[in-house]
C-alpha positions in Angstrom: 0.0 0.0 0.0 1.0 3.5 -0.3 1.5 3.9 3.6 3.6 0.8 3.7 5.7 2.6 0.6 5.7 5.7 1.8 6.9 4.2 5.4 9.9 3.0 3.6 11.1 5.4 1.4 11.0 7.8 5.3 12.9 5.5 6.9 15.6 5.4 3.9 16.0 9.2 4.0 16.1 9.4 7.8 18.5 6.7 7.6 20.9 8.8 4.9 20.2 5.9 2.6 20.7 5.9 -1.2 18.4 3.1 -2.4 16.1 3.1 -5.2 12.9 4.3 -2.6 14.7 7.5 -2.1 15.1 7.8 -5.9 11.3 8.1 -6.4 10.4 10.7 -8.3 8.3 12.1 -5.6 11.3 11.9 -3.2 12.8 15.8 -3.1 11.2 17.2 -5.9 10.8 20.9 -6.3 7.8 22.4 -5.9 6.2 25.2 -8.3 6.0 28.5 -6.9 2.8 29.8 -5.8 0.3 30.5 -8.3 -1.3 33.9 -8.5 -4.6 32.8 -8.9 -5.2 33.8 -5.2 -4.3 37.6 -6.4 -6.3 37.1 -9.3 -9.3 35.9 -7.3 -9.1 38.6 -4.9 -8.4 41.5 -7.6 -11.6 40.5 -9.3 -13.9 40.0 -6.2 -12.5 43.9 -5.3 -13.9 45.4 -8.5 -16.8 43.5 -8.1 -17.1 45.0 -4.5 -16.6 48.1 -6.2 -19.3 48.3 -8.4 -21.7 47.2 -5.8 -20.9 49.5 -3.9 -21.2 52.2 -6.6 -24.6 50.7 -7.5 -25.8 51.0 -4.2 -24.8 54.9 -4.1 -26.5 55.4 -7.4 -29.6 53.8 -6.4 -29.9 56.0 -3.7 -30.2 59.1 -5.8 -26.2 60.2 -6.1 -27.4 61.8 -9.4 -24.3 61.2 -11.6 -22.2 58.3 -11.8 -20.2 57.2 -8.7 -16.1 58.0 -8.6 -16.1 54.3 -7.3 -17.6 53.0 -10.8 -15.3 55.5 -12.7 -12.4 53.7 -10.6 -13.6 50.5 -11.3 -13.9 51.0 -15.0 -10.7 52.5 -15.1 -9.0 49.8 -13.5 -10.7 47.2 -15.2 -10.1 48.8 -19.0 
């Protein structure tokens, strides 16, 4: 099973060993860096906080549209 592998291939590095376990591909590998979809998640869910916000004020009579939707737009091209 993968516990009884994995069990191993620990003992093997704790142990210094160079066997073929600690020669597994998923033994030391480098990991990707982060991804920026977390930025890209939270970028989007600002703008569309923004415009809600900016809805909200126009709906309540502002007159004109709100600097928040003008900011929004710009950032958002």
């Amino acid at each position: 099973s993968s516990s009884n592998l994995s069990g191993r291939t620990l003992t093997d590095l704790v142990l210094g060993q160079d066997t073929e376990l600690t020669r597994l591909p998923w033994v030391n590998r480098k990991v990707r860096p982060w991804e920026p979809e977390p930025f890209r998640w939270l970028g989007v869910h600002s703008m569309y906080q923004l415009y809600r916000i900016a809805d909200q004020r126009e709906a309540a009579g502002l007159g004109h549209t709100s600097r928040l939707a003008a900011l929004a737009d710009s950032i958002t091209g």
